[in-house]
C-alpha positions as CSV (number, residue, x, y, z in Angstrom):
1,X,-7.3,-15.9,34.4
2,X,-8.8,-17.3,31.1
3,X,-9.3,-14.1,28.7
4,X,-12.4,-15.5,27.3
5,X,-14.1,-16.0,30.8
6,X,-14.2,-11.9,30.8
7,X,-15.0,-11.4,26.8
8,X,-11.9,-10.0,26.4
9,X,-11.7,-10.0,22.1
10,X,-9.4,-12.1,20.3
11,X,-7.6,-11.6,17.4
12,X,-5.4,-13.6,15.3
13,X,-2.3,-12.0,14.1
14,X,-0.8,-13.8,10.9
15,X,3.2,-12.3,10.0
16,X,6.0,-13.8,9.2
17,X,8.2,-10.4,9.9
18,X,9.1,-11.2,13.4
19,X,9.6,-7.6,14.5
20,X,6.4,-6.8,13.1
21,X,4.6,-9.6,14.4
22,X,6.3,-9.4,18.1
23,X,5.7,-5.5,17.7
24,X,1.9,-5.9,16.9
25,X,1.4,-9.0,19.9
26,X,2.8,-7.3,22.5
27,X,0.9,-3.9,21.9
28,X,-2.8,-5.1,21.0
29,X,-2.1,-7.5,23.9
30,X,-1.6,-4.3,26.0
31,X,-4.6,-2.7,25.0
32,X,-6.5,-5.3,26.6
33,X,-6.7,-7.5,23.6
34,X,-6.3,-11.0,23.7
35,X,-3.7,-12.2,20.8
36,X,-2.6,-15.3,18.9
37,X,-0.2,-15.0,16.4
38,X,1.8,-17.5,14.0
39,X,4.2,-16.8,10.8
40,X,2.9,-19.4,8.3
41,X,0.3,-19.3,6.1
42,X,-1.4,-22.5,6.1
43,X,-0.8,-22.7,9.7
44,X,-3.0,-19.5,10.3
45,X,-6.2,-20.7,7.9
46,X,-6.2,-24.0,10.3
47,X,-6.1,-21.8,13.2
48,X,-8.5,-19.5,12.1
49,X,-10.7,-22.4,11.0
50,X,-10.3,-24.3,14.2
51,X,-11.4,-21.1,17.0
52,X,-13.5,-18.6,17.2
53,X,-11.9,-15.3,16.8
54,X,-12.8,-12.2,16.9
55,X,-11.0,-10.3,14.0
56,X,-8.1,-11.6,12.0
57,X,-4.9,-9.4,10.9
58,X,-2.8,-11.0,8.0
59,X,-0.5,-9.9,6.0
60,X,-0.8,-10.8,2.1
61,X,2.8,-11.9,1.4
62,X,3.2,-15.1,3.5
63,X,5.0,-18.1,3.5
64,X,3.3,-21.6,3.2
65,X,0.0,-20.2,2.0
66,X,-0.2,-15.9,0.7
67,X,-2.5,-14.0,2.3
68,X,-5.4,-13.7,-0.5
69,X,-5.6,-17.3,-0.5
70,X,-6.1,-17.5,3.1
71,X,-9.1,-15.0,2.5
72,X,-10.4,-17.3,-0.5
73,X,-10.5,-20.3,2.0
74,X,-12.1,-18.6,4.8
75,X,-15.2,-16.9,3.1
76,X,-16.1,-20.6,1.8
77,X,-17.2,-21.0,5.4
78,X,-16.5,-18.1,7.5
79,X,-17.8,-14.5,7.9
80,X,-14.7,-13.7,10.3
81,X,-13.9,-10.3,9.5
82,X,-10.7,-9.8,8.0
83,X,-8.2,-6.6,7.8
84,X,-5.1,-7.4,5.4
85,X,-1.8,-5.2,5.9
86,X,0.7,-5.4,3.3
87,X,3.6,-3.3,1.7
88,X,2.4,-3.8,-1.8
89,X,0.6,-0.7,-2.0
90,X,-0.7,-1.3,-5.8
91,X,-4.3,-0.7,-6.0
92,X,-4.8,-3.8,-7.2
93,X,-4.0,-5.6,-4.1
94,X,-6.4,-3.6,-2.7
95,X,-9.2,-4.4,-5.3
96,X,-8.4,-8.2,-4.7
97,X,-8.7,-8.3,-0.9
98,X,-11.8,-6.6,-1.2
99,X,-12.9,-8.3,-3.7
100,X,-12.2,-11.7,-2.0
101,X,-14.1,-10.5,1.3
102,X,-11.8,-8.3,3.1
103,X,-13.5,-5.7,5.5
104,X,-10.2,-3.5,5.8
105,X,-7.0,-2.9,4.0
106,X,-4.0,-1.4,6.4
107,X,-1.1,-0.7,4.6
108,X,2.6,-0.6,5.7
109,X,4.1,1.2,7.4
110,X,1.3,2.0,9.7
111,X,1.2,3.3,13.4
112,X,-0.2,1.2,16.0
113,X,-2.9,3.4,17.0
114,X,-4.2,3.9,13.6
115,X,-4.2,-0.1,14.0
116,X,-5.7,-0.3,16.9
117,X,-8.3,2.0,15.6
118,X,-9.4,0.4,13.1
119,X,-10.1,-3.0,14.9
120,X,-12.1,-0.9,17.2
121,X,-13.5,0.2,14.3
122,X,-14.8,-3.5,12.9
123,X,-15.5,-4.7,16.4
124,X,-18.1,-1.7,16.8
125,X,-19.7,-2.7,13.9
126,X,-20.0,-6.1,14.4
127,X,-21.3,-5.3,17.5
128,X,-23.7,-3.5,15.5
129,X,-24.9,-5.9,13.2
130,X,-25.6,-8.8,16.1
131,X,-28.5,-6.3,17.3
132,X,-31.6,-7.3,16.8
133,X,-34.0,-4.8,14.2
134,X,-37.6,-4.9,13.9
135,X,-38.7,-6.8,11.1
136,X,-40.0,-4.9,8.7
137,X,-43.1,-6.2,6.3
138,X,-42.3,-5.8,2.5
139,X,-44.7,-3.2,0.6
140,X,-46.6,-4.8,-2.0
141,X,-44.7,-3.0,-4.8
142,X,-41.6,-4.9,-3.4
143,X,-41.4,-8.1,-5.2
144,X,-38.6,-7.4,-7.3
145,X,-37.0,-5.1,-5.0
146,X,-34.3,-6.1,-2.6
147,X,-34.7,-7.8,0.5
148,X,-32.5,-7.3,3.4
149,X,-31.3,-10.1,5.4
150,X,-30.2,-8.4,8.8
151,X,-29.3,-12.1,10.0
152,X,-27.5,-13.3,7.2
153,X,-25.8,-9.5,6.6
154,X,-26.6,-10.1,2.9
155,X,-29.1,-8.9,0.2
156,X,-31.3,-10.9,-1.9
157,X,-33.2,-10.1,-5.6
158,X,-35.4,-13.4,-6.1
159,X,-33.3,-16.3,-4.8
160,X,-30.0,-14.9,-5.5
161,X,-27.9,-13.2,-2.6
162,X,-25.5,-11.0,-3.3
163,X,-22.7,-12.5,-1.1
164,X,-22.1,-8.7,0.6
165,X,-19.5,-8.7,3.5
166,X,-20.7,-6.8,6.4
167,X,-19.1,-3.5,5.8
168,X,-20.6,-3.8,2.4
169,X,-24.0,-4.7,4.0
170,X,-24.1,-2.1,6.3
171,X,-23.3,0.4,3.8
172,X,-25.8,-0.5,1.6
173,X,-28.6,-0.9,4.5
174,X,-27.5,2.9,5.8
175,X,-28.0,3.8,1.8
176,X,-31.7,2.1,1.9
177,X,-32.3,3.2,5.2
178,X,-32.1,7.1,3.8
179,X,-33.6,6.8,0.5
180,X,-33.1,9.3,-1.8
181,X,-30.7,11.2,0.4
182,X,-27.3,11.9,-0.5
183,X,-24.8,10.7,2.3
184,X,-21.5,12.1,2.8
185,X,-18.2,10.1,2.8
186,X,-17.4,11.9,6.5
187,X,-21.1,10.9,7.5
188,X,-20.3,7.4,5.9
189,X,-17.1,6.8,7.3
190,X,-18.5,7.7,10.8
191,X,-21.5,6.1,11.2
192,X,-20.9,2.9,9.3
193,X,-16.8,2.1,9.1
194,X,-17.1,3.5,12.5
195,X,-13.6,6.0,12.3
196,X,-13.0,9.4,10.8
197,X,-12.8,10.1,7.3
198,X,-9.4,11.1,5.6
199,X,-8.5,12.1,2.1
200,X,-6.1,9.5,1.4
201,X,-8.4,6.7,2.7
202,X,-10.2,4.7,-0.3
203,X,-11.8,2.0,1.9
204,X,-15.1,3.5,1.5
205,X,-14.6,3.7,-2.7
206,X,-13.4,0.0,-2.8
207,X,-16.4,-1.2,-0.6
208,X,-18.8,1.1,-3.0
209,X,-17.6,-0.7,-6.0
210,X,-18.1,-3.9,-4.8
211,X,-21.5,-3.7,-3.9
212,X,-22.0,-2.4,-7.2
213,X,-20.1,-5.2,-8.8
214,X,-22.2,-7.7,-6.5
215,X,-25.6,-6.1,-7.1
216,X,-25.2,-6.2,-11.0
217,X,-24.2,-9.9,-10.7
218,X,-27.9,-10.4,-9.0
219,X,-29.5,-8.6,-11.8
220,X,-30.4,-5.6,-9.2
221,X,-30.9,-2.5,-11.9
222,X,-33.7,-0.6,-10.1
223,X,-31.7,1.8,-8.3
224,X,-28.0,1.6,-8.0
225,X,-25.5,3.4,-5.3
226,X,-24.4,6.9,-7.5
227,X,-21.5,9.4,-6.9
228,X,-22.8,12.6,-6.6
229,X,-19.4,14.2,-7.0
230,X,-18.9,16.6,-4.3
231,X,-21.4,15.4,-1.5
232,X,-21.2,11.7,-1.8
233,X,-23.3,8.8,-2.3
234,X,-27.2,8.1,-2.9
235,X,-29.0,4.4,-3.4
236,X,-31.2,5.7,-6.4
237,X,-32.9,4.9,-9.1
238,X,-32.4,8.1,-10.8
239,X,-29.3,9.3,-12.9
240,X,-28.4,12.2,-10.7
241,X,-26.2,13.5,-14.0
242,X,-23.9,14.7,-11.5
């Protein structure tokens, strides 16, 4: 039977540990996931490149070509989302991938059902972004606000897009979409990273900060995505002075 004939989704696995990597294949594949996974770097991008898959899992220390690099190459041409799993554990690895265009950051050791969960997680919100909206007609007063892209998953302020991945993108729609309403992380985490929301968990901070980063690079000052410490986050043009 060919796994694509029945939309089975496929993910690329690239780990050079080969207890990991064997681990990983052989329980994704039995949660009815269809799986391809190599050890080399630069074999992976070409691979990645070459089909169409679904999610990719890397990890970021990797011979023939490191993991962030991979990343780099891919979001030249490819929106593919991307979860990177490493043993590094410095937040600055974490502020890289992120910054590079990674939509998750699993680090080891993990268990296989947070794993699992968390591709669930992506998949869901892919699933999510493909659906078609109801095009909505700028107000008048909007021509130096931002203009969501639900195709492209970006924003743009003139002619300049902000070059969001689509976690980011869907956080900052689910912002708009709520005005002046402050959003908690637990509502946050639910409804657009699709998975509960734990303490230790600082995907949702590192995706905040990006979109800030990338909305400032646009020149986007008219309302900006605040901490209001204790309840959450707000897309406001207001200093909450929280």
């Amino acid at each position: 039977m060919n796994p694509a004939a029945v939309g089975l989704p496929s993910i690329l696995t690239i780990e050079d540990d080969p207890v990991l990597g064997a681990y990983v294949h052989e329980h994704l594949g039995h949660c009815g996931f269809e799986v391809t996974w190599c050890q080399n770097g630069q074999q992976g991008l070409q691979m990645a490149r070459d089909k169409a898959f679904d999610v990719v899992l890397m990890d970021i220390l990797l011979p023939g070509l490191d993991g962030l690099s991979i990343l780099t190459h891919l979001r030249q041409s490819h929106s593919i989302p991307v979860i990177l799993m490493s043993a590094l554990g410095a937040e600055a690895d974490r502020v890289s991938g992120f910054r590079l265009g990674a939509d998750d950051y699993l680090p080891k050791p993990f268990s296989m059902i947070e794993l699992r969960v968390r591709i669930e997680a992506i998949l869901r919100r892919v699933a999510l972004d493909r659906r078609p909206l109801p095009h909505r007609v700028p107000a008048r007063d909007d021509v130096c606000a931002l203009r969501f892209d639900d195709e492209l998953c970006d924003v743009f302020h003139g002619h300049h897009g902000a070059g969001l991945t689509r976690s980011e993108y869907r956080l900052l729609e689910t912002l708009h979409r709520n005005g002046d309403e402050v959003l908690s992380k637990a509502f946050l985490y639910q409804h657009v990273l699709q998975r509960g929301y734990a303490p230790h968990d600082r995907s949702l901070d590192m995706h905040i900060s990006q979109i800030r980063r990338k909305l400032k690079a646009i020149g986007y000052h008219a309302r900006q995505v605040r901490t209001v410490w204790g309840k959450g986050y707000v897309l406001s043009g207001h200093d909450e002075g929280l």
